[in-house]
N, C-alpha and C positions, 0 to 999 in steps of 0.2 A: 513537463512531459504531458503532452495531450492521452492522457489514461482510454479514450475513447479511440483515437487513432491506433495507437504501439499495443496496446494491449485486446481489448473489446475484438478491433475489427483486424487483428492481426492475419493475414493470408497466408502464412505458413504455422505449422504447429512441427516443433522438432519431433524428433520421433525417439529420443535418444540421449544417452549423454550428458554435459551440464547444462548444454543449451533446454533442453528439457526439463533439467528441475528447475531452472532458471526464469523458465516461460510458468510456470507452475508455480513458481513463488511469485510472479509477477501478477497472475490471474488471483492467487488468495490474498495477495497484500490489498489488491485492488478492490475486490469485494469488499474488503475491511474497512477500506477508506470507503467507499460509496454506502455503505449502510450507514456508519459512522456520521456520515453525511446530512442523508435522509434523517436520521434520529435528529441533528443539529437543527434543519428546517423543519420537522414537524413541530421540537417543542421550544424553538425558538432563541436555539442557544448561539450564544456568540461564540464560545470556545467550549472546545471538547480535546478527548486526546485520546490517543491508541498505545499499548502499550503490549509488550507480548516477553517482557522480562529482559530482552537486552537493549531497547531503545524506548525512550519517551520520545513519541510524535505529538506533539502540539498542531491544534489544527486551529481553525477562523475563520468566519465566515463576516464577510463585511455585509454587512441588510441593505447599504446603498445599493452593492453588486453582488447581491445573492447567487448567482453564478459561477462565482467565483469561489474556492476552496482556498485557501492558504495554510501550509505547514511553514514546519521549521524547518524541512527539508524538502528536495526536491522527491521523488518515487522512485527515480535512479539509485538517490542517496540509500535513501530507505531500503532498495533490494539488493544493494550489494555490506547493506547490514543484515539483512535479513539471508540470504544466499552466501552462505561462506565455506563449504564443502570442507569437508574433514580436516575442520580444526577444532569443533567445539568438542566439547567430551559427551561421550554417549552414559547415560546411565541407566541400566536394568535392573530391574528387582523381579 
């Protein structure tokens, strides 16, 4: 998924609905991954991971082509783990 196309420069923003929390988990997964990022290039790690209790994302950074980000999954994958609408359980205290 080009994260800078689908998401960043996206031309519509729903207004509503799942398409909305949908676009909304897609903009917070994405910051996640680009910080995540940034941290890996600034201190020069090969691998890093994200993690938010129901998926391990394994990320990698190849130094030949620093450019490039690699997970274990694609960011589709990832938000339709992340985006699951009224199945998990809610807990209040």
């Amino acid at each position: 998924m080009d994260l800078w196309e689908k998401v960043v420069k996206s031309k519509t923003i729903p207004a509503e609905g799942p398409e909305k929390l949908r676009h909304n988990a897609a903009r917070l997964t994405g910051s996640s991954v680009v910080q995540e990022y940034d941290v890996m290039l600034e201190a020069g790690l090969e691998y890093s991971y994200l993690t938010y209790g129901l998926a391990l994302v394994l990320l990698r950074v190849d130094y030949d082509e620093p450019g490039t980000l690699y997970t274990t999954a694609p960011l589709t994958a990832i938000l339709d783990i992340v985006f699951v609408p009224h199945e998990l359980p809610l807990a209040i205290s």
